[in-house]
N, C-alpha and C positions, 0 to 999 in steps of 0.2 A: 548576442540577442537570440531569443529563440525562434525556431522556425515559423513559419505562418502555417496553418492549416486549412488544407485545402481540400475542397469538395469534390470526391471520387468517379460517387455514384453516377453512372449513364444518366438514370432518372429514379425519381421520384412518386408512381403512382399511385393516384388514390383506389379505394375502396369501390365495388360496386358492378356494375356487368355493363354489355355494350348498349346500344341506344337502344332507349325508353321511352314509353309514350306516356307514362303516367305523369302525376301531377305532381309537380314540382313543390316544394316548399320551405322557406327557412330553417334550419335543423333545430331542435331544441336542446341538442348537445354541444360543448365548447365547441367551436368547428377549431381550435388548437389541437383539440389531444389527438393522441395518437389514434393511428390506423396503420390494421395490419393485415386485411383481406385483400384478396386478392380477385382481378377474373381470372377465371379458369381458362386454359390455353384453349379449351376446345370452343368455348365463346372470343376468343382472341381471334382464333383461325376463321371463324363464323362472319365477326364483323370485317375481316380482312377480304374473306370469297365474296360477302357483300360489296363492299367497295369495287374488286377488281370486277364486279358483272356489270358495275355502273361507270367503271371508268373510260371506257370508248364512248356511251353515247354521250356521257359529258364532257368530255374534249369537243365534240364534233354538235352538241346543243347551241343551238342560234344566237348570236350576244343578247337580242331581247329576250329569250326566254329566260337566260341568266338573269340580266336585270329584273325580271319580275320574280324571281324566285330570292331576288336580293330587297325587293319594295316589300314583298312580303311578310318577311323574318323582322321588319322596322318597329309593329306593334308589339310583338311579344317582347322583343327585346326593351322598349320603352316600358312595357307591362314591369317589367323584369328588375329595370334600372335598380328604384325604390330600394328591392329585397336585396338586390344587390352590395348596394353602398351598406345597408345593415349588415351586414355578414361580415363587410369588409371590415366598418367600425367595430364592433363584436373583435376583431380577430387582435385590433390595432389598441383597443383600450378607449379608443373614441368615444364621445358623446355624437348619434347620427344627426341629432336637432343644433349641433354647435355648427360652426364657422371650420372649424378644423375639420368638420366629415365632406368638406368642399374639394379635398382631395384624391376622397374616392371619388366622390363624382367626375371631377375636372381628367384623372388619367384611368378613371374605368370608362362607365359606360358615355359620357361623352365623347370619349375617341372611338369606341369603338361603333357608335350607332352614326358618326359622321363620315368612320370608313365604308361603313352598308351603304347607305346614301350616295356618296360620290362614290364607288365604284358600280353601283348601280346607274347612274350619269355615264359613266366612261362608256359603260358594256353601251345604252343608248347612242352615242354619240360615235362608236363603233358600227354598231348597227347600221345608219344613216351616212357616216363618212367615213368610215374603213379604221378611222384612229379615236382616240380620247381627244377633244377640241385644246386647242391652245390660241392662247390670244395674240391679236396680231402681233406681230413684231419680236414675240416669246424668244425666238430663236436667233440667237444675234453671235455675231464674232467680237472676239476681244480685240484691244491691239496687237497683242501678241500674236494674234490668229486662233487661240484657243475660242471651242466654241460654250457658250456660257445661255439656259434656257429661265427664262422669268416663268414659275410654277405658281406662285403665289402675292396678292392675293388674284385669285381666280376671277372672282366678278367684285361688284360693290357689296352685295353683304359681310364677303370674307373681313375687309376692310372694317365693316360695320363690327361686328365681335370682336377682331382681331387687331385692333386699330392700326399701326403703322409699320406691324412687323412686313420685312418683305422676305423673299425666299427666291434663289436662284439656284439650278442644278450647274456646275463644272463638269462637262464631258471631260471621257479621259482624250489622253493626244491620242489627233489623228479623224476625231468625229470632224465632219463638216454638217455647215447646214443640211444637205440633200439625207444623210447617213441617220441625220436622228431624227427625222419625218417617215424615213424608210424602214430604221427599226425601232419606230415606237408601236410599242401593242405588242411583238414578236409571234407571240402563241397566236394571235386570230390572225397573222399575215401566211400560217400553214394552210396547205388546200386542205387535207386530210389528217390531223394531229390523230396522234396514238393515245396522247393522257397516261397515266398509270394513276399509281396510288403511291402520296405523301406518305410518312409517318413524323407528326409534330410533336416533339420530347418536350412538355414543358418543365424542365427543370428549374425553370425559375420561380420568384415566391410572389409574384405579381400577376395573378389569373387572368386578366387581359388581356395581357402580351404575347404565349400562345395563341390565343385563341383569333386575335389578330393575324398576326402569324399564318394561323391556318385558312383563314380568310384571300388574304394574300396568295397564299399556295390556290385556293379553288379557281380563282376568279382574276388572277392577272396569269399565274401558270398554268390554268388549266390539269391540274391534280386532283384528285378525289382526295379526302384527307380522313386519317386516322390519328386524334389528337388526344395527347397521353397527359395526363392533369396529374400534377406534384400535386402530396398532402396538403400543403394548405392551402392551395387550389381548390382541392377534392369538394369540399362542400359546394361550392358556385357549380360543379358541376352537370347535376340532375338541371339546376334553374336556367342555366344556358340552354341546356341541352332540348328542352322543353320549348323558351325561346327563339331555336334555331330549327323548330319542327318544319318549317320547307323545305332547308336541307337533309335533315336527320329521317325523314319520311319518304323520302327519292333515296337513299341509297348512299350519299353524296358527303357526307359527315360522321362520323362514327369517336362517339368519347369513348377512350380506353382507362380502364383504373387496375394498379394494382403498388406493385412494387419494382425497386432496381432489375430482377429478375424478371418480369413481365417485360420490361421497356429493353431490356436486354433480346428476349426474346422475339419480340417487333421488329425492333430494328435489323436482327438475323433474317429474318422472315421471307423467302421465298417472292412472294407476292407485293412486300413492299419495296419499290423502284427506287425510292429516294427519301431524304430524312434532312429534317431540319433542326438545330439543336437551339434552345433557349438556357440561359443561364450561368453558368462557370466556364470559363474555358479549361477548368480541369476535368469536368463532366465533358466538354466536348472531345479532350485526348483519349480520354479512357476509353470512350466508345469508337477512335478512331485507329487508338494504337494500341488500346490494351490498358490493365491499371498503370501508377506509376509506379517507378523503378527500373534497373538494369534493358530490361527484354523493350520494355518503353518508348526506352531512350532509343536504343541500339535498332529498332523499328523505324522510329521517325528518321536515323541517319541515314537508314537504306533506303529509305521510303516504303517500305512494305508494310503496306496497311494493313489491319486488323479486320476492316469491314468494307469490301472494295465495292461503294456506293457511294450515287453522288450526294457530297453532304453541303448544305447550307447551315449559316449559325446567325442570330444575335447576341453576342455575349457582353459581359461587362469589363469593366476595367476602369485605370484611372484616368480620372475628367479633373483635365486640367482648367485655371480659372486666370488670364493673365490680365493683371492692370498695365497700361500703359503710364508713366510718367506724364504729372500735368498737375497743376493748380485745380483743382475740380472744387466748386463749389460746393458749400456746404447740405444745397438741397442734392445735388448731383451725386455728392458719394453717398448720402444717405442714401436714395435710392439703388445707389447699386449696393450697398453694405445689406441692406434686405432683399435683393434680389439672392443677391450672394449668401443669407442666412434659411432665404427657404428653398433654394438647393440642395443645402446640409440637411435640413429636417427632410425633404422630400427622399436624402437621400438611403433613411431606413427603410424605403419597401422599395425601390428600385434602380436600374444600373444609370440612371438622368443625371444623377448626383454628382455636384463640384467635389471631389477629392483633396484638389494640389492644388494651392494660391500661390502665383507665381508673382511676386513682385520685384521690383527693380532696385538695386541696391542705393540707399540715398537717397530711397522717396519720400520726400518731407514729409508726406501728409501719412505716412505710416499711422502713426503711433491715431493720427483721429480715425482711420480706417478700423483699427483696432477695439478702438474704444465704441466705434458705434457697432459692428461686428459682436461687441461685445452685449451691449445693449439690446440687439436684435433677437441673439439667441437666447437670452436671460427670459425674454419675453416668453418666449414656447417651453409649456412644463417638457419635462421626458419624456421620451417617447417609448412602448416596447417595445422590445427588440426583435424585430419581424422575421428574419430572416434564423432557421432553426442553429446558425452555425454562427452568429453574429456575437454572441456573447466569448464564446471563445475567441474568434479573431479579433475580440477587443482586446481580448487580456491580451495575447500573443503581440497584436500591434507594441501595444502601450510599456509591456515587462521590461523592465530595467532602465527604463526614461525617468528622469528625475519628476515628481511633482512642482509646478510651479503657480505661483498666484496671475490671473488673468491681467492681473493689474500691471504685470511686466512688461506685456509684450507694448503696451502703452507709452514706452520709455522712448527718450530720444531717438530720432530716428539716425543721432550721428553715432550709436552704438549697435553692433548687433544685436540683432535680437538673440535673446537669453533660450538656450537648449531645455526641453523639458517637456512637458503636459500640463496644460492648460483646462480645467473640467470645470462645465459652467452649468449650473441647475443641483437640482438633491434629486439624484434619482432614486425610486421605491425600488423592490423585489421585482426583477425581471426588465428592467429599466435599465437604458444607457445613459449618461451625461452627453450632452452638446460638448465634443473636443479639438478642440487647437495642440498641432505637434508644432514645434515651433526648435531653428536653429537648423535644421537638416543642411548636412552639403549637399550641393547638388550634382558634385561627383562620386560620389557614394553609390558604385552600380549595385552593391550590397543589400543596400536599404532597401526593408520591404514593404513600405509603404510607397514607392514608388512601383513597386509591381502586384501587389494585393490589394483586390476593391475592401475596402471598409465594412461594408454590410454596416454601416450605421453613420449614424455623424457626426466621423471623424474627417477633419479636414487639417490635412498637413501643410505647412507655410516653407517654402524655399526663398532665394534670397540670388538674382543673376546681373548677370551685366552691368548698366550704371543707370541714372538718370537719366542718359542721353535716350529719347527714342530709338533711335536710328538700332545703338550699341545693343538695348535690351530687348527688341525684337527680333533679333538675331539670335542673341544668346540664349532667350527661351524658346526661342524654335527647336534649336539643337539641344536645348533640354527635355522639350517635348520628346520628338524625338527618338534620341538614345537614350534617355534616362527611366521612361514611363511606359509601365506595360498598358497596353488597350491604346484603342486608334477610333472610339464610338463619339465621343461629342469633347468640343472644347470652346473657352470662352474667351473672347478679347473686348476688355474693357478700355475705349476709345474715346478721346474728347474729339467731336469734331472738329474746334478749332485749329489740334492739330495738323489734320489731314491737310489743312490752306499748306501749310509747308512741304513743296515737292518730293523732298526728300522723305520727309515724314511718311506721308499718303503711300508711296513705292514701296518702301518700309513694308508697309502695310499688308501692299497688295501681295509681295511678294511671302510675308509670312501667312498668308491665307492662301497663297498656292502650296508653299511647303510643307505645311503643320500635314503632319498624315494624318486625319481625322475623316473620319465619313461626314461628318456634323462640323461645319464653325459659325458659331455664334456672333455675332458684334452688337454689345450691351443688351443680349440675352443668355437668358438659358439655349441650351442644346432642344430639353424639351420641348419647346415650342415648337419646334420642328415634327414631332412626333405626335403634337396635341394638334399641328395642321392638316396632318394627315397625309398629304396632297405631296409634300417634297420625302425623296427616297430618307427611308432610313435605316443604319447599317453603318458596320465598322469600315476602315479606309481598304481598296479594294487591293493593296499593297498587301495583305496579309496574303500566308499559304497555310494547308492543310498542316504542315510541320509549325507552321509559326502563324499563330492561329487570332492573336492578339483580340480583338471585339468582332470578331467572325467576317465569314462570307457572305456576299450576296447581301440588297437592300431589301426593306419590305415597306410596305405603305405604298407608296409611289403611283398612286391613283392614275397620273399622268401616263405610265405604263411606257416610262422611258429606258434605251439599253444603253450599254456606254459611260455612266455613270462614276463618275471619280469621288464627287462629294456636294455637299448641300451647302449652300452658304447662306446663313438668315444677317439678316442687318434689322435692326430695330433704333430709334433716338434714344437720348443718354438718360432719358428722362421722360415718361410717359402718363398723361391723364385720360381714366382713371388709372390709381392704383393697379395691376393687373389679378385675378380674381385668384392667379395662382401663388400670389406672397401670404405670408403666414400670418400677417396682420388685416389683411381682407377683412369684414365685418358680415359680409355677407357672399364669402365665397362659397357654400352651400345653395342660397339660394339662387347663386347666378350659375355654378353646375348645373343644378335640375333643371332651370330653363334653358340651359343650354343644349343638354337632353332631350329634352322636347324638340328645340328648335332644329335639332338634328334630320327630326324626321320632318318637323312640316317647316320648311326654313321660308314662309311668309316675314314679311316688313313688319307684321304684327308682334310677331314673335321673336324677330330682331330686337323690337324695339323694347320687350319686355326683357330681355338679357343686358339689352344699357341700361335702362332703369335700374336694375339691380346692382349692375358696376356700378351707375355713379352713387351710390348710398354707401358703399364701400369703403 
């Protein structure tokens, strides 16, 4: 089979010069095509001396003045949203006025204008009692002794939008209660912090997530930040930048554009202390060991790094999706077969997406999982292909896999499923198929779809352990695992009924302490986690600089907890309403933009206007 190809470059920057006070506006050029200007090193160095003259007093500024410099940037960004999501849809093929541009909104600017907001809360609540507030009881022991913190939901609105998802932080061993009251917050528990200056590499193709990211870095690490916008970023970048004018006019944020060679040159930089990567973990090696090849490798054995600085990453990888064995009801898999289907679609613009569906060998209900699986994705035309390297890594994926009819994998579940590719839709020029790989061993350390993200949606099917709970919880663990590169979010679809059974339920518990994931889900997405804001998120903290897998370090994490092993969301098997981020939504557009809104002014008013629009859904 042929190699997979993998993403080199350190980074990706766009076009254009350091921060700007002019006015912002939608481009009237593809914002796809290429770009190849650069800043010039001597505005590089410019915006860098500016940062580092602001980086001591902003370490050492009063949490409320942060907070107000955080309530501030809420209008223009909301101004902003709108032009936002068009650029977005423009980039993606969208119609902005469909149902389907509810995706820009729900992973752009609603996450990011409800991370300004509650980390503006934290910095207040700092202020007034030394930490970000946690509600009584948050902080609890397990039986085991491990300490375990209830983050979400926060207050009764959370609840109100968010309905019954919950979210708990897993300390690593060894936190006690006193240890994660003492280091929550870390940066404002300093008498006299130094700060420096971040530099955020957004090499990713999801312009939010940087910029999140460098949010993160400001305002929970206390870093000034210099953030490097990938091409198809580049456009969102004036409009941000414009938007985050209380930052960008203090000193305290700085967009950089250019090329690999600029982001190369950054990250070398004198003046910059520290660096966060977004993207490929092959862009994260290359800036950490060098390109790949021989000298590479032979670096990472010794451990002599290329670039001796502290580096943080979110990277992507494979997101695993495991069913549990059970009778599930007809309404019951249906909801999870579209949970499960706009995942895959979600998973063309970024790393949130289910890859590997792990199911149990023997599972009766296979062949209807399939069929509705099938039905789901048939529904969503093609998507194009976002990601500028995704068309190749399809072909690479998929070269030398037999073609097969979708209608196979629907066969008896007392046969294997049939080896091959699965394509479901007619996709146009620049367009992927919805695909199912289907037959994979799952001892096959080889297989590269077990260690290469997709960049589109493709979702590979493995086949482990038995029917029995107990056996196949086990056995997809240890597939998780040793078999799949990346450690960022994973899914376990669970009937409660089971859990009544003790052995079951321990099952359970114990594959949600094993799985190395920063993120596990129970009858959600991973993203949800991500779209909360509020719980850490970030690859399993298991990874190292040599074996890098969904990176270092969490982000989000509003609560501004240390210690952190990983995020556990639990959600019911089955949810009304529909949730505004399935691909059948009718009006997940319109519950985006109000939720946009509701970001900045979160009144009952405007709670109530965001239910409205779920239930029409």
């Amino acid at each position: 089979m042929p190699p997979v190809p993998e993403v080199v470059a350190v980074t990706e920057l766009a076009p254009g010069s350091a921060a700007s006070s002019g006015a912002a506006a939608v481009p009237a050029v593809d914002p796809r095509a290429a770009r190849s200007a650069e800043t010039p090193s001597a505005e590089l160095d410019r915006a860098l001396s500016e940062l580092g003259d602001a980086a001591l007093g902003f370490a050492r500024m009063p949490a409320l003045e942060k907070a107000f410099l955080l309530r501030s940037s809420l209008p223009g960004l909301l101004a902003a949203a709108r032009a936002e999501v068009e650029m977005v849809c423009a980039d993606r093929g969208l119609d902005p006025g469909s149902a389907a541009s509810g995706e820009a909104w729900l992973a752009g600017p609603c996450v990011t204008l409800s991370q300004v907001r509650r980390l503006a809360e934290a910095l207040e609540d700092i202020a007034m009692r030394g930490r970000p507030r946690l509600g009584r009881g948050a902080v609890r022991a397990r039986a085991d002794g491990r300490i375990e913190v209830e983050v979400f939901p926060a207050r009764l609105k959370d609840t109100a939008l968010h309905g019954p998802l919950r979210a708990r932080v897993l300390m690593q061993p060894g936190a006690t209660r006193e240890s994660v009251r003492e280091d929550q917050a870390r940066f404002y528990q300093q008498r006299d912090p130094e700060g420096g200056v971040a530099l955020v590499l957004g090499a990713g193709d999801v312009a939010g997530v940087p910029l999140r990211d460098a949010l993160h870095k400001l305002f929970v690490e206390g870093r000034v930040v210099a953030l490097a916008m990938s091409p198809q970023s580049a456009p969102l970048g004036a409009l941000v930048e414009r938007a985050l004018a209380p930052l960008v006019s203090r000193g305290l944020l700085r967009f950089v554009y250019g090329g690999a060679d600029a982001g190369a040159y950054l990250a070398a930089h004198p003046a910059v202390s520290e660096i966060h990567v977004t993207g490929t973990a092959a862009a994260h090696d290359a800036l950490v060991w060098g390109p790949p090849g021989p000298l590479q490798a032979a670096r990472r054995a010794s451990g002599e790094r290329l670039l001796d600085k502290p580096v943080s990453s979110t990277l992507g990888g494979a997101s695993p999706v495991l069913v549990m064995p059970w009778l599930y009801g007809g309404d019951e898999l249906w909801f999870q077969a579209r949970c499960l289907a706009s995942q895959v679609v979600s998973g063309a613009y970024g790393s949130h997406a289910a890859s590997v569906l792990v199911l149990p060998r023997g599972f009766a209900q296979r062949p209807l999982l399939f069929r509705m699986l099938r039905r789901a994705l048939a529904a969503v035309p093609p998507r194009r292909a976002a990601h500028p390297e995704a068309e190749a890594r399809y072909a690479a994926l998929t070269a030398g896999r037999a073609p097969i009819e979708p209608e196979r994998l629907e066969a008896s579940a007392d046969v294997p499923l049939p080896c091959g590719v699965a394509r479901i839709g007619a996709p146009g020029p620049g367009e992927l198929p919805w695909t199912l790989i289907a037959g994979l061993a799952a001892s096959d350390a080889a297989e590269p779809l077990f260690s290469a993200e997709p960049l589109g949606g493709v979702l590979s099917v493995v086949e482990v352990g038995s029917s029995d709970p107990v056996e196949f919880l086990e056995a997809a663990t240890r597939f998780c695992n040793d078999q799949l590169r990346g450690s960022l979010g994973a899914t376990i679809v669970v009937h409660p009924m089971s859990e009544e059974d003790p052995a079951v339920g321990a099952a359970l518990d114990r594959a949600l302490l094993d799985l190395r994931y920063g993120v596990i889900a129970v009858n959600q997405a991973p993203a949800a986690a991500h779209a909360a804001v509020v719980p850490p998120w970030g690859g399993h903290p298991g990874s190292t600089l040599a074996d890098i897998q969904s990176g270092l370090g969490f982000v989000h994490n509003t609560a501004m907890l240390a210690q952190v092993e990983k995020t556990l969301l639990r959600a019911p098997l089955t949810t009304f309403p529909r949730p505004p981020g399935f691909y059948d939504h009718r009006r997940s557009h319109v519950v985006g933009e109000r939720l946009a809104a509701c970001a900045v002014d979160p009144g009952w008013g405007s709670v109530a206007r965001v239910v409205a629009a779920a239930l029409r859904g």
